[in-house]
VMD Tcl script that builds the backbone (N, CA, C; Angstrom):
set m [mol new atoms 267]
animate dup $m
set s [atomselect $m all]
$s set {name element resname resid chain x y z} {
  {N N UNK 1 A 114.721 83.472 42.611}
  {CA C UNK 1 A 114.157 83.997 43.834}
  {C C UNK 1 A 115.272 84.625 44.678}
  {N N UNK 2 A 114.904 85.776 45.323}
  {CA C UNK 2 A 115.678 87.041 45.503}
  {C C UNK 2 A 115.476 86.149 47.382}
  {N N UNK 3 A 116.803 85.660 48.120}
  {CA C UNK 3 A 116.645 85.877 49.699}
  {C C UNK 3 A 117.264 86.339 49.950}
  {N N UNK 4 A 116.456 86.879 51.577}
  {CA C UNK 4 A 116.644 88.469 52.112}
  {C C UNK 4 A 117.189 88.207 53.413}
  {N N UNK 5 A 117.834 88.824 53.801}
  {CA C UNK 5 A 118.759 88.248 55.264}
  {C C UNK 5 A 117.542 88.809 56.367}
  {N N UNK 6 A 117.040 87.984 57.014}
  {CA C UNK 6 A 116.290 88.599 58.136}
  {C C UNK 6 A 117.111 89.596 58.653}
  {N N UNK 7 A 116.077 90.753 59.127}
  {CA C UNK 7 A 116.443 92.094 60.341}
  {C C UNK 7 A 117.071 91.093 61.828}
  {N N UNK 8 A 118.360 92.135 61.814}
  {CA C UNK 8 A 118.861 91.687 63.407}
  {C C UNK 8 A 117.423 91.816 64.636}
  {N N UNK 9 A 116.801 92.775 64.637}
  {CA C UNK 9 A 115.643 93.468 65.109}
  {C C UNK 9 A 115.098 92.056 64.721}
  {N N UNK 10 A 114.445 91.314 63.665}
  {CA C UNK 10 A 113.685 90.203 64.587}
  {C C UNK 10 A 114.142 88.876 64.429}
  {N N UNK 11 A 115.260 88.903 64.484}
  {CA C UNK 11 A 116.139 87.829 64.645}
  {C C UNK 11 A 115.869 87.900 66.407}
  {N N UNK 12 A 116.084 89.009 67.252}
  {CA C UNK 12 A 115.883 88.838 68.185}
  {C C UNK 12 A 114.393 89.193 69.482}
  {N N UNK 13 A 113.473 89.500 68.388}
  {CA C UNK 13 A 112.401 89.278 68.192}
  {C C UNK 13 A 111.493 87.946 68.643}
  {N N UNK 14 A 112.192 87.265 67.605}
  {CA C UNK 14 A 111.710 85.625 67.515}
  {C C UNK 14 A 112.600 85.031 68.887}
  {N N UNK 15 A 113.368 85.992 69.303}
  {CA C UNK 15 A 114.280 84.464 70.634}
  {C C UNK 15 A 113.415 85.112 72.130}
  {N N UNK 16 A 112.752 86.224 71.984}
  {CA C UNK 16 A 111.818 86.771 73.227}
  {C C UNK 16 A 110.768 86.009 72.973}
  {N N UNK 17 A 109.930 85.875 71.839}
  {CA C UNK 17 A 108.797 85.155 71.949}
  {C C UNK 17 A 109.118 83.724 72.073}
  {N N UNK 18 A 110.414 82.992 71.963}
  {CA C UNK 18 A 110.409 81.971 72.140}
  {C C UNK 18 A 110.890 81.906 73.862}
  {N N UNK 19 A 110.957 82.750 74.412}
  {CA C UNK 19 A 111.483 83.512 76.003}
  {C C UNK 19 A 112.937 83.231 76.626}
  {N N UNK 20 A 113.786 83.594 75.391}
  {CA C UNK 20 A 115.378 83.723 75.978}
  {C C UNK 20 A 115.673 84.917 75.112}
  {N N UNK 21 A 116.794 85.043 75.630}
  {CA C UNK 21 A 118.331 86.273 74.752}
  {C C UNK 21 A 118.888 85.900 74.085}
  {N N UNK 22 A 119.674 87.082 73.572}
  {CA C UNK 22 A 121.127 86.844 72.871}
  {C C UNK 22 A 121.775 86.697 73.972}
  {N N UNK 23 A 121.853 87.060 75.030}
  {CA C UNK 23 A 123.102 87.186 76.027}
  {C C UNK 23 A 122.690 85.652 77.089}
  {N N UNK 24 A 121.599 84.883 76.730}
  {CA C UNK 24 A 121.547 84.001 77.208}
  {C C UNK 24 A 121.652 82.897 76.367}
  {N N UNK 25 A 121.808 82.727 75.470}
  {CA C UNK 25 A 122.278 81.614 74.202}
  {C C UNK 25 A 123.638 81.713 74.306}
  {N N UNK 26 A 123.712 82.850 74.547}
  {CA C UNK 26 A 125.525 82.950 74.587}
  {C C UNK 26 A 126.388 82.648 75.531}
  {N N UNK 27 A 125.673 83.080 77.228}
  {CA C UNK 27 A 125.877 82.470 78.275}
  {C C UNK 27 A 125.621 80.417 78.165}
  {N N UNK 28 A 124.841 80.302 77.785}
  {CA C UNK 28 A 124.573 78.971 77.312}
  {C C UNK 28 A 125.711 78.111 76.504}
  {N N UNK 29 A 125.961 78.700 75.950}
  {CA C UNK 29 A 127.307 78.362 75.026}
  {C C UNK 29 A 128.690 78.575 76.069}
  {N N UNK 30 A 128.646 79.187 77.033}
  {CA C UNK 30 A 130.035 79.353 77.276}
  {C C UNK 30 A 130.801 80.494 76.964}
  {N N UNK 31 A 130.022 81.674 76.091}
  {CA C UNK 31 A 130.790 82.507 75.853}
  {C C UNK 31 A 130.378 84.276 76.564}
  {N N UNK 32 A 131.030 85.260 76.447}
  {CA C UNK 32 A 130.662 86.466 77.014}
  {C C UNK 32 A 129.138 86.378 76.706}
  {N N UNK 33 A 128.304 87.786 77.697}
  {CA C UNK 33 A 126.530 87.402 77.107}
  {C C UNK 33 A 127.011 88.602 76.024}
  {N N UNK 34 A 127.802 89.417 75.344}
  {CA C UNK 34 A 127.618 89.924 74.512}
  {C C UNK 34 A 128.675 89.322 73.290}
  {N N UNK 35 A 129.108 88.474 73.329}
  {CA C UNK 35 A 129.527 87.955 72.560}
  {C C UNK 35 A 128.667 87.226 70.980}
  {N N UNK 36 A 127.646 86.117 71.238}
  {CA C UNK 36 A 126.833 85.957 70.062}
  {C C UNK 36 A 126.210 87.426 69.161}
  {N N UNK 37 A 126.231 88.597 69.813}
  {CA C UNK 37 A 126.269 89.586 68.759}
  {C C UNK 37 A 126.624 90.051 67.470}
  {N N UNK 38 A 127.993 89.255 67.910}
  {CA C UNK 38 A 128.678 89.351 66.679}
  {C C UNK 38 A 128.133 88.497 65.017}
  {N N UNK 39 A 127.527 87.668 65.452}
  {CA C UNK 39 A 127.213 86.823 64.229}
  {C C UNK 39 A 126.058 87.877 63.712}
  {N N UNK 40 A 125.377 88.882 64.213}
  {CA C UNK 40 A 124.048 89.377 63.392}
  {C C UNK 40 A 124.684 90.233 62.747}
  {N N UNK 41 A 126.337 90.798 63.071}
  {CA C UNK 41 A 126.629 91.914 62.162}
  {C C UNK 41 A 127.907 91.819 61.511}
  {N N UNK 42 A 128.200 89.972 61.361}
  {CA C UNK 42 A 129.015 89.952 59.787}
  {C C UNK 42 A 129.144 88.014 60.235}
  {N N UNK 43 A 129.706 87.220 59.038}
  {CA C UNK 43 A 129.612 86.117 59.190}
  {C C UNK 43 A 129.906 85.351 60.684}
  {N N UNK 44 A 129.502 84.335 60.833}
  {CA C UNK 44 A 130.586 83.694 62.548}
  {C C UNK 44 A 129.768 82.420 62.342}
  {N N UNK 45 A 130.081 81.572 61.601}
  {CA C UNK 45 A 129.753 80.028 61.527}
  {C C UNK 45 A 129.043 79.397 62.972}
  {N N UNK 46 A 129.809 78.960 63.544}
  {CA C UNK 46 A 129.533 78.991 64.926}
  {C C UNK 46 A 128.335 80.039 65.749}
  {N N UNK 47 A 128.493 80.946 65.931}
  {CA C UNK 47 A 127.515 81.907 66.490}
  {C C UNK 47 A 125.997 81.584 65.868}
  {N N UNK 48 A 126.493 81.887 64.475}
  {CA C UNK 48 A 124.825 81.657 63.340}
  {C C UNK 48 A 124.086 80.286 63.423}
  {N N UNK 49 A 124.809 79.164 64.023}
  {CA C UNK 49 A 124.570 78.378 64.496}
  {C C UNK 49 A 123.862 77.932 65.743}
  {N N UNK 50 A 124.612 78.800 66.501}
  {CA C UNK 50 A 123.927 78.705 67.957}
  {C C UNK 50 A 123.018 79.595 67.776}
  {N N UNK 51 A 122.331 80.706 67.174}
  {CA C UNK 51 A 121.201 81.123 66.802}
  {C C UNK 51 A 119.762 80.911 66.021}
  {N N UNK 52 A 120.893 80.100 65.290}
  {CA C UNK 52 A 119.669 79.315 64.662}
  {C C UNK 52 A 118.705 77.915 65.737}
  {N N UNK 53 A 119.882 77.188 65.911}
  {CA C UNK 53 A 119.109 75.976 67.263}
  {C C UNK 53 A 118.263 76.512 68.247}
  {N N UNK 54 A 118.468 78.041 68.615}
  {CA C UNK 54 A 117.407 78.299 69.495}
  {C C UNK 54 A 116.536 79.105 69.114}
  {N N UNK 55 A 116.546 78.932 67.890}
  {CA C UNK 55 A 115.453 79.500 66.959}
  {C C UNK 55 A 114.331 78.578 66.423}
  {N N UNK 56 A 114.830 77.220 66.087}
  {CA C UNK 56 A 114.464 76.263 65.441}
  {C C UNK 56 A 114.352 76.339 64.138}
  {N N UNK 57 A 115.108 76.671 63.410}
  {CA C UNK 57 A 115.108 77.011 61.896}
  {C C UNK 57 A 116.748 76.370 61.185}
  {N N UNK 58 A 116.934 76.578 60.328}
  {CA C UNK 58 A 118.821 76.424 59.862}
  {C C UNK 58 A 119.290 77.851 59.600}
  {N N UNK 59 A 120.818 77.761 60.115}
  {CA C UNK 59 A 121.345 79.160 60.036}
  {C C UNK 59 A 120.942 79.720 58.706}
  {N N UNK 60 A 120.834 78.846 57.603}
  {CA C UNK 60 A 121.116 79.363 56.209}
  {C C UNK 60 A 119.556 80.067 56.028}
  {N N UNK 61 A 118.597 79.591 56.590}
  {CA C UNK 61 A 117.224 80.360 56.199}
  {C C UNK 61 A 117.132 81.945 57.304}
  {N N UNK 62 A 117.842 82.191 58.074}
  {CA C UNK 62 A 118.458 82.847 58.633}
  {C C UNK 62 A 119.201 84.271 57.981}
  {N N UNK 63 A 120.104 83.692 57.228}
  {CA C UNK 63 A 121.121 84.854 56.883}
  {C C UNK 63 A 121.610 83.962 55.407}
  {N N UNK 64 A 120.491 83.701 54.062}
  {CA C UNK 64 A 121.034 83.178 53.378}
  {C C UNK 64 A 121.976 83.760 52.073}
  {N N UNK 65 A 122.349 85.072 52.524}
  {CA C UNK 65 A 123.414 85.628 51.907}
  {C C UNK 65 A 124.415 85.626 51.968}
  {N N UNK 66 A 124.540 84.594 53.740}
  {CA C UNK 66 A 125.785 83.880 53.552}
  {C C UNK 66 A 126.213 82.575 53.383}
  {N N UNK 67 A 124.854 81.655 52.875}
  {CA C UNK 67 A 125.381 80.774 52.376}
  {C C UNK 67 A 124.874 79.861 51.412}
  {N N UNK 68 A 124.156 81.133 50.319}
  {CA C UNK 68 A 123.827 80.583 49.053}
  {C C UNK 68 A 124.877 81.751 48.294}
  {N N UNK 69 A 125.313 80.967 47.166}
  {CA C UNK 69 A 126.213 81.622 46.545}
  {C C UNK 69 A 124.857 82.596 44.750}
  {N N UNK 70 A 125.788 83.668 44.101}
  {CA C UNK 70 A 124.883 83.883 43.183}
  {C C UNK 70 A 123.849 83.080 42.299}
  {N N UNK 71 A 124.344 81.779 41.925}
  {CA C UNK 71 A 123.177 80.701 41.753}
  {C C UNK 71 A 122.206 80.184 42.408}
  {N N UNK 72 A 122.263 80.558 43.718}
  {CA C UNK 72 A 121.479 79.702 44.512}
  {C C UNK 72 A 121.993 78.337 44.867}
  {N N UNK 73 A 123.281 78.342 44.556}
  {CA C UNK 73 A 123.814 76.775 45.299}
  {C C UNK 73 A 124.111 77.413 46.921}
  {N N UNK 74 A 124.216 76.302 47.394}
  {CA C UNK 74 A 124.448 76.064 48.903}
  {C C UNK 74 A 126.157 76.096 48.925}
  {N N UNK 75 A 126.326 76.934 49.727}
  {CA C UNK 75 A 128.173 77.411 49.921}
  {C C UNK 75 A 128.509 76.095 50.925}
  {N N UNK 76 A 129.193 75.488 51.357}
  {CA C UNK 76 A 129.106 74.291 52.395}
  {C C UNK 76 A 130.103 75.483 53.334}
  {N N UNK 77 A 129.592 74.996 54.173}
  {CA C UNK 77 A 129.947 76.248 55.948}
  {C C UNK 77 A 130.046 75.600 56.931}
  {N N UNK 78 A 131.065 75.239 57.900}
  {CA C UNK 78 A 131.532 74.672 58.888}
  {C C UNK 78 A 131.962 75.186 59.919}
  {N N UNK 79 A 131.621 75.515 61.092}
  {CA C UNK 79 A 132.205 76.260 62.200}
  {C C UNK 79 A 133.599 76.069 62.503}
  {N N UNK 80 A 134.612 76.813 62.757}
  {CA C UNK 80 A 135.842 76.154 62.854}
  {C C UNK 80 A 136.188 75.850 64.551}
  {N N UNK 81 A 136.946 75.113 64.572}
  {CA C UNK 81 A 137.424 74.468 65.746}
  {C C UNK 81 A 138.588 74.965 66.174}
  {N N UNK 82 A 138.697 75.563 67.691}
  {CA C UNK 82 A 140.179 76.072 68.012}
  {C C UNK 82 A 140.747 74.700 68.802}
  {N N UNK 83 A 142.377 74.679 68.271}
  {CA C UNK 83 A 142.859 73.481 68.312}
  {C C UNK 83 A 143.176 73.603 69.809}
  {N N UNK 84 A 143.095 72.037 69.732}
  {CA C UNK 84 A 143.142 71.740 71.656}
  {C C UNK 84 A 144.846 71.468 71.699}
  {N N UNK 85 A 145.311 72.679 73.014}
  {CA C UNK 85 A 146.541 72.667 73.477}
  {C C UNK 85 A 147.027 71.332 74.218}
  {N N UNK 86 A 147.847 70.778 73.875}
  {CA C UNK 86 A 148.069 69.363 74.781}
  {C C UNK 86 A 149.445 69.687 76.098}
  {N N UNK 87 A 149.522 69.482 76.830}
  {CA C UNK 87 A 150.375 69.919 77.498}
  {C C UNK 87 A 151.627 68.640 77.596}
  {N N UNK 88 A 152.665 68.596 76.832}
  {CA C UNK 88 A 153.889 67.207 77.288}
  {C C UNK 88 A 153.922 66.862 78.499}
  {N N UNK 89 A 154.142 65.737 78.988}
  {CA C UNK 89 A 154.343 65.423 79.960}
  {C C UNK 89 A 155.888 64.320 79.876}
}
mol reanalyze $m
mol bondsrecalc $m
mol representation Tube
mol addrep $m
């Protein structure tokens, strides 16, 4: 079975009828409101994430071309973490 990356078009589709944005998931998160953009037009662990939760679905049924590999196994995908600066004292 052939999956098809949903259209950016109703990726954001589905977040009006559910009655928010991209630029308000993203504000939500903490980040620029045009910032979560970026995940509809190439990988961003993190982003595809926060799109999916206010979607109610998993990122991977989402955009599963990025994370089923040619067999159909499941790629394992982890958002990465920017390391926390400690300041010496």
């Amino acid at each position: 079975m052939v999956r098809i990356d949903w259209h950016s078009a109703d990726i954001i589709a589905r977040l009006h009828k559910r009655g928010t944005t991209m630029a308000a998931v993203s504000r939500a998160a903490g980040l620029n409101s045009s910032t979560l953009g970026n995940a509809l037009i190439r990988p961003w662990p993190k982003g595809e994430q926060l799109i999916a939760d206010a979607l109610g679905v998993p990122a991977y049924e989402i955009w599963p071309s990025r994370y089923f590999d040619e067999q159909g196994q499941l790629i394992p995908r982890t958002p990465r973490s920017r390391p926390r600066h400690t300041q010496d004292k």
